[in-house]
C-alpha positions in Angstrom: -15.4 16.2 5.3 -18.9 16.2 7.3 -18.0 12.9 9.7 -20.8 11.3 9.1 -20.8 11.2 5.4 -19.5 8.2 3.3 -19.9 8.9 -0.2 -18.3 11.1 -2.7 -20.4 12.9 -5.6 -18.6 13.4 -8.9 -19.4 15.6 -12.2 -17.1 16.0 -15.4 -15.9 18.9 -16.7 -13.2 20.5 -14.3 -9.7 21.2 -15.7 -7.1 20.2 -13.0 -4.4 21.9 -12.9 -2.0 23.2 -9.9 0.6 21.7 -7.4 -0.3 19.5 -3.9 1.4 16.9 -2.3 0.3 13.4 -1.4 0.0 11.8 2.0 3.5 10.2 3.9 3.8 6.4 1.8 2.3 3.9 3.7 5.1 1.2 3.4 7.2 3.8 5.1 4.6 4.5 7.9 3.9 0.8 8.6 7.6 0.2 8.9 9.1 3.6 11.4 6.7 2.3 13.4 7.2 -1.3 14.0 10.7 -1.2 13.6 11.2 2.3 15.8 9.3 -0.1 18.4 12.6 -2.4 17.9 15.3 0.1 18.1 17.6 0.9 20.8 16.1 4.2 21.7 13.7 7.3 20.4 13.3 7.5 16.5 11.6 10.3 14.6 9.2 9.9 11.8 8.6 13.5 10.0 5.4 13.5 7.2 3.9 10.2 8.9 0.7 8.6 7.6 -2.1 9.1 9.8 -4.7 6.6 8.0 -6.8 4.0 9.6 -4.4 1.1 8.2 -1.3 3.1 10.0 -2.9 4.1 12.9 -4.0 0.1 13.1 -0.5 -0.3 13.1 0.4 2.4 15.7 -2.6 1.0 18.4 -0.7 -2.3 18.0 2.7 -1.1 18.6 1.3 0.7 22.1 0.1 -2.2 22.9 3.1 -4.2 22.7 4.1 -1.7 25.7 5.7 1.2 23.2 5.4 4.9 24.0 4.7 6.7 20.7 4.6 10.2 21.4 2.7 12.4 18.9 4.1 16.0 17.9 1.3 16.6 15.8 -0.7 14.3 13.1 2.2 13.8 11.3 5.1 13.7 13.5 5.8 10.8 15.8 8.9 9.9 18.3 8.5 6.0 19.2 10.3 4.8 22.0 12.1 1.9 21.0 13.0 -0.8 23.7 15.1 -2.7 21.9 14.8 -6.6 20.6 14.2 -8.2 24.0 11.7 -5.1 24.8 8.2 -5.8 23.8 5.9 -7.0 26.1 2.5 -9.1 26.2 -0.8 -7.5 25.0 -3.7 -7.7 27.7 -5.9 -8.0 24.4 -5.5 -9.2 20.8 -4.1 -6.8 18.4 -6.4 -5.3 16.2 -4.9 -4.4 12.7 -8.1 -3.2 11.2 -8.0 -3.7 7.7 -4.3 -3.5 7.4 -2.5 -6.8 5.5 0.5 -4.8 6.0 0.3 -4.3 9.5 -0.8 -8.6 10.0 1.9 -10.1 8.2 4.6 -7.5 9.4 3.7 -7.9 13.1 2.9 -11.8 11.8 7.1 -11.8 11.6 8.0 -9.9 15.0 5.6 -12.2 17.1 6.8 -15.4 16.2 10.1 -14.9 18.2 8.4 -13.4 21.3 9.0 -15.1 24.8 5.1 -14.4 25.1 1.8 -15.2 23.9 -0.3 -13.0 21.8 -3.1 -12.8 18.9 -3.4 -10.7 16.0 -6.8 -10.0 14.6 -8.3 -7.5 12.4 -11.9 -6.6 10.1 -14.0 -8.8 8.9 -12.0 -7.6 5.7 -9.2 -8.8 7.1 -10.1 -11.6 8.1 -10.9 -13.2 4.6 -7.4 -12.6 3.4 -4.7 -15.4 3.3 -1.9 -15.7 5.7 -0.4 -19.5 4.8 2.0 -17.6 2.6 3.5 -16.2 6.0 2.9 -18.5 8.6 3.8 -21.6 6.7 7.8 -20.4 6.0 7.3 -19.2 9.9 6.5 -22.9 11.5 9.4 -24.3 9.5 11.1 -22.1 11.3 9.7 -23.4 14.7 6.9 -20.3 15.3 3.7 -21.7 17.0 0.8 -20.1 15.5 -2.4 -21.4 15.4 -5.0 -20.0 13.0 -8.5 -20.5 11.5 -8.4 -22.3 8.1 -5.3 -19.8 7.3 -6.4 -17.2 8.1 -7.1 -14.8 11.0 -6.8 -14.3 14.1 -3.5 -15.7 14.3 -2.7 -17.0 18.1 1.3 -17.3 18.8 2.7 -19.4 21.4 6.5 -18.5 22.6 9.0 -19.8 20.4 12.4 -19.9 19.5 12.9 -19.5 15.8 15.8 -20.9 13.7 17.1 -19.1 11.1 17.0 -20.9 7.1 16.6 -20.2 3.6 12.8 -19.8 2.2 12.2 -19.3 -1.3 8.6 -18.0 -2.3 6.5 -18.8 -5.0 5.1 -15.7 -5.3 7.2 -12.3 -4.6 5.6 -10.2 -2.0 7.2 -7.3 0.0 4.7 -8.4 2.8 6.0 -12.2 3.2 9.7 -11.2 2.7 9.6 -8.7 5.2 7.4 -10.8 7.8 10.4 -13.5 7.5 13.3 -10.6 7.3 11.7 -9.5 10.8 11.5 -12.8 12.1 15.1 -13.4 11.3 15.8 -11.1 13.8 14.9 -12.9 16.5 16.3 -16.4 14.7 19.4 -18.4 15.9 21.1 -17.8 12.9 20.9 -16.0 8.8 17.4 -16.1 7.2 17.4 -15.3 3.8 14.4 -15.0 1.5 14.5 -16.2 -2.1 11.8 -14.8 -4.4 10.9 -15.1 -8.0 11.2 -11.3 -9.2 11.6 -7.9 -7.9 9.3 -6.8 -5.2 9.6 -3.7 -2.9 12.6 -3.4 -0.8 11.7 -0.7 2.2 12.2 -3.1 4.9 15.5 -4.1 4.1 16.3 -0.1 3.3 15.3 0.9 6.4 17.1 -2.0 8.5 20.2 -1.2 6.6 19.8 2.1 8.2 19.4 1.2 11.5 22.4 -1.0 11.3 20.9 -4.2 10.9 23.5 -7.2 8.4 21.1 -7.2 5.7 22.8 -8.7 2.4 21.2 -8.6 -1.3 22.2 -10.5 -4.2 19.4 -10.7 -7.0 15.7 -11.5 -5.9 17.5 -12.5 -2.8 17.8 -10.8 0.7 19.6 -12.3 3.6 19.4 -10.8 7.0 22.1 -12.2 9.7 21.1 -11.4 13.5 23.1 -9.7 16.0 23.7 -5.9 16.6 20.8 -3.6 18.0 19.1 -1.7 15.7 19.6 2.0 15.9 17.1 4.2 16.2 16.0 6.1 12.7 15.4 9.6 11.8 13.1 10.0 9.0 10.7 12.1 6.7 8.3 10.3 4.9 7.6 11.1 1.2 4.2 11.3 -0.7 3.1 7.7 -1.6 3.2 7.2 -5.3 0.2 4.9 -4.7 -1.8 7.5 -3.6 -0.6 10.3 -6.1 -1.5 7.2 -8.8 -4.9 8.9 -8.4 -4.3 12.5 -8.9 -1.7 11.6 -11.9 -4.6 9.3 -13.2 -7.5 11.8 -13.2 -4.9 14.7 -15.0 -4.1 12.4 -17.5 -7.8 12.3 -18.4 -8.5 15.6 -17.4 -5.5 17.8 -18.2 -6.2 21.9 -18.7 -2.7 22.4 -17.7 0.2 21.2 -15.5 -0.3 19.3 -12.5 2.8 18.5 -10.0 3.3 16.5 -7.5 6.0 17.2 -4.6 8.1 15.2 -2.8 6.9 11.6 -3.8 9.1 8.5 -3.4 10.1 6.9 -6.4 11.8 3.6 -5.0 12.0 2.1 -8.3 10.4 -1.3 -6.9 7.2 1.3 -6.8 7.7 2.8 -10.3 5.8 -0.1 -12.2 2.9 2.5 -12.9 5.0 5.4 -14.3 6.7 3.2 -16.8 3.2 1.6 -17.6 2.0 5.3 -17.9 5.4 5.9 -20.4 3.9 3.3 -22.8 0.8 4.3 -23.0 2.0 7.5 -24.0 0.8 9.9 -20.5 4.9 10.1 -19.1 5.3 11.4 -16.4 8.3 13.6 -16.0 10.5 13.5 -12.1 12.8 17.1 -10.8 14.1 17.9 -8.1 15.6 14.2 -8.0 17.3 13.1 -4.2 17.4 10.8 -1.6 15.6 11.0 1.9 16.1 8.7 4.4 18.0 6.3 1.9 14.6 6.3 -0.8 14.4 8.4 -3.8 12.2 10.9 -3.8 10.8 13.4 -6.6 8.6 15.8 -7.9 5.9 14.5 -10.4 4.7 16.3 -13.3 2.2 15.6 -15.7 -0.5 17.3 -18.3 -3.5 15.5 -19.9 -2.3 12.7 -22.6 -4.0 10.8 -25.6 -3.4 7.5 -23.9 -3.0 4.3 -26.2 -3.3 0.8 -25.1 -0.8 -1.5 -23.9 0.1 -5.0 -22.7 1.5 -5.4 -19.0 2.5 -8.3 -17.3 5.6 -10.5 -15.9 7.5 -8.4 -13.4 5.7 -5.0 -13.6 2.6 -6.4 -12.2 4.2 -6.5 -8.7 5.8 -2.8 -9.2 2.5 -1.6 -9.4 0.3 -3.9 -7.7 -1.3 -1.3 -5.7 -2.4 0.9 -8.9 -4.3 -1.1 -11.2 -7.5 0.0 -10.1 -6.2 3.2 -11.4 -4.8 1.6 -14.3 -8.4 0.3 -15.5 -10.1 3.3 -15.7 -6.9 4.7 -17.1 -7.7 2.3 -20.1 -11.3 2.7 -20.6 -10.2 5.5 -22.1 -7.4 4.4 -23.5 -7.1 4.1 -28.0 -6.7 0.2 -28.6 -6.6 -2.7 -26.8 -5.0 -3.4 -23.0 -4.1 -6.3 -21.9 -2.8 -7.4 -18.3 -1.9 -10.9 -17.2 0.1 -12.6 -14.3 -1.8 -10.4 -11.8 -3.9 -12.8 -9.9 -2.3 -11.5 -6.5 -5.0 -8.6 -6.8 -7.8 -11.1 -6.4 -6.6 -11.5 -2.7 -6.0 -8.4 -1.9 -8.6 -5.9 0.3 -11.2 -7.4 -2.1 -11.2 -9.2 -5.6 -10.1 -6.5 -6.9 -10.3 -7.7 -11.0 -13.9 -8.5 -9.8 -14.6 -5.9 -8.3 -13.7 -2.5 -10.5 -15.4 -4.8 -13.2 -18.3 -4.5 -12.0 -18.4 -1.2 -10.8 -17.0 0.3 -13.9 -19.8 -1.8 -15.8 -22.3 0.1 -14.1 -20.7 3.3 -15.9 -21.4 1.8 -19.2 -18.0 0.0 -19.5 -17.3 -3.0 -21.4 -14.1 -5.3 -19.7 -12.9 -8.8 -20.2 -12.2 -10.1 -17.1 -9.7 -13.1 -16.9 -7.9 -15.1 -13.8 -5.3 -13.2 -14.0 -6.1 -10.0 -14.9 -8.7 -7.9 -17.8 -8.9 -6.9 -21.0 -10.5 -3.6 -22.2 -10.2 -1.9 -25.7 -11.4 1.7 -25.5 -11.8 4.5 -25.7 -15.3 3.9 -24.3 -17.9 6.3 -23.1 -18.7 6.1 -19.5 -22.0 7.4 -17.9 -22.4 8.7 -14.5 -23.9 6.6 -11.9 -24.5 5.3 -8.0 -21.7 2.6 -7.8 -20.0 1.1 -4.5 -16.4 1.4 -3.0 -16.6 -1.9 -1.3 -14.8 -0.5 1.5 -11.9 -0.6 0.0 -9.8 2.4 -0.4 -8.1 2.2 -4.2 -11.2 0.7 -5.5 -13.2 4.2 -3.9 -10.5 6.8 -5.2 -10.4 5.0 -8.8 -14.1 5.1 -9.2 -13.9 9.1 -8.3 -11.2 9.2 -11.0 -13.8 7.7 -13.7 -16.6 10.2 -12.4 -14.3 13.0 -13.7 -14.8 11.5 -17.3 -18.1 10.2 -17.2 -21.1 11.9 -18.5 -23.2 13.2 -15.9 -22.8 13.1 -11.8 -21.5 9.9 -10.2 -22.0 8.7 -6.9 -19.9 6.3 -4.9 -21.3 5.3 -1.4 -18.9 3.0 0.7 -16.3 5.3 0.4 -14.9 6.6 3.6 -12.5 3.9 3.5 -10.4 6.3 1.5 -9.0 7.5 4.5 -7.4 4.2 4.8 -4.8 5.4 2.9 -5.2 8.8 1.6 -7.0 11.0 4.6 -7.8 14.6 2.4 -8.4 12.9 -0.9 -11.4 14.8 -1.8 -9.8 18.1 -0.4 -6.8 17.0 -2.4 -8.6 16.7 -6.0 -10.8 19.2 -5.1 -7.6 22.0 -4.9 -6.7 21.1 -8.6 -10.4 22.0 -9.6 -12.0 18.8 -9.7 -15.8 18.8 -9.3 -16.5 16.3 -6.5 -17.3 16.3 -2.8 -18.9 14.5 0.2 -22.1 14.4 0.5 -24.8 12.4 2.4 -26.7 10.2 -0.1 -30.4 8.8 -0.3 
């Protein structure tokens, strides 16, 4: 990529085909690090996500006085000092436009014997944070904040441990308060409505931590130190939603890809996928680390539409902007509902692919909780925006590929947010699009 170019030019045409693996997950990345930080000693993170929201997350965790040594881009050792090991930042922590990173670190600075802030993008900045820091004041945190929202100022405080139940399930909010609980004076447990994803209380399990499920239920008790971890990262499914996405439409003949982790509170997408009739088939099935991890293939698929709501929305909440484009092209009608989380997420996110897949000719009813779009409908190539927003950029690039004529999408270096190589990615299975500097 030249490094001063932020947009990515698209034509149709190319058959994808071919085999390429996907960045480390995200969750994953986010989580070695701040928990490594809390660990009794060195841990080891192999195929680590160097993204700007993960490398957000790493600047924070040196500045909360922990050595993170770097093997290479991908490889990290973090030098763990323990529970009682962190100390004050000189500056407020800057999590970019990571809601991850906030509402994780959100958890392990409400215990802290020290004050702090935690700040981020103007992005950032615009997304709620009363879903975490309410349950953490009735726990006795001391956190000041600016109509809900960041930066966040903590005060010292010692937290008690006590039963929340959410309104809304969110991996984010349960494992803010799981991480809290580890600093509490006694069991926290989190209550949640449905099935959301369950990495954190994996990867505590691993290091040793009493973490208890029953249901939609996860109780963490405090008390031993964590042990350090020793882990390789698989692909992120939410990232190879794009590449499985654009062969779908594309197709010309097989495309795999390796080593991506199939926790089946991530799945959501792949059985979505199944009903529309575009599976996608998993080998070399194992575990790594304690998460399941497989290879993906797939070949181009006459999709057909479908309904989607209730508990699938949060086991694929990340992918939808993939989803819509999926089902502009798509026989028949699809329908989602129950997925107002995505207008709070890095942007409106219903709003948003609306609007910039209406500017390639598409036709989408867009509700409060979700869209409506009967296709198949003809797209036409045009100059839209990526908001700066990564899965909003990469699913615009994936409607390029069948849209008549070149497409443009400025804004969209924020794809290295998540998915650093994207282009180069795409670009290996044959599709026709690269960056370019745009008048």
């Amino acid at each position: 990529m030249n490094g001063a170019s932020t947009t990515i030019r698209v034509r149709p045409g190319a058959a994808l085909r071919g085999a390429v693996r996907v960045p480390g997950d995200k969750s994953l990345s986010h989580r070695a690090l701040i928990l490594g930080a809390l660990a009794e000693g060195a841990s080891h993170a192999r195929g680590w996500l160097p993204a700007g929201d993960t490398l957000a997350t790493l600047g924070c965790v040196r500045a909360l006085g922990i050595a993170v040594e770097q093997e290479d881009a991908t490889t990290l050792t973090v030098h763990g000092r323990g529970l009682g090991g962190l100390r004050a930042p000189t500056a407020p922590l800057d999590c970019g436009h990571a809601g991850t990173a906030m509402r994780l670190l959100v958890g392990v600075l409400a215990g802290q014997p020290f004050a702090s802030t935690l700040d981020g993008s103007a992005q950032l900045r615009r997304r709620p944070m009363r879903r975490i820091t309410g349950p953490l004041r009735q726990m006795g945190a001391q956190i000041a904040d600016t109509d809900g929202r960041a930066p966040l100022h903590f005060r010292p405080a010692a937290l008690r441990g006590m039963a929340h139940t959410l309104p809304v399930a969110s991996a984010q909010v349960k494992s803010g308060l799981l991480l809290a609980g580890l600093f509490a004076d006694g069991p926290t447990t989190v209550t949640e409505p449905g099935p959301a994803r369950d990495h954190t209380e994996r990867m505590l399990r691993a290091m040793g931590a009493g973490v208890t499920t029953d249901g939609f239920s996860a109780t963490l008790t405090p008390g031993p130190a964590l042990r350090p971890l020793d882990l390789t990262v698989p692909g992120d499914l939410s990232s190879a939603a794009f590449v499985l996405a654009a062969a779908l439409l594309v197709g010309g003949g097989e495309v795999r890809v390796n080593s991506v982790g199939v926790n089946p509170t991530r799945t959501g997408l792949l059985d979505i996928l199944a009903a529309m009739g575009g599976p996608v088939t998993g080998e070399r099935e194992r575990l790594e680390g304690g998460e399941p991890v497989a290879d993906l293939l797939v070949r181009r698929a006459d999709l057909r539409g479908t309904e989607v709501g209730g508990d699938l929305i949060v086991r694929a909440i990340d992918e939808f902007p993939a989803l819509m484009v999926l089902a502009t092209q798509a026989a028949g009608e699809t329908v989602v509902r129950d997925a107002a989380e995505l207008r709070v997420k890095e942007t409106d996110r219903i709003a948003v692919m609306a609007g910039e897949l209406r500017k390639l000719g598409a036709q989408i009813d867009e509700r409060p909780d979700g869209f409506r779009i009967v296709g198949p409908q003809r797209l036409r190539g045009a100059v839209v925006q990526g908001h700066d927003d990564h899965r909003v950029a990469m699913a615009l690039t994936v409607a390029g590929l069948v849209a008549d004529g070149e497409t443009v999408i400025e804004d969209a270096a924020c794809a290295h947010d998540s998915f650093p190589g994207f282009v180069e990615t795409m670009q290996a299975l044959g599709a026709e699009m690269d960056w370019c500097d745009h008048d």
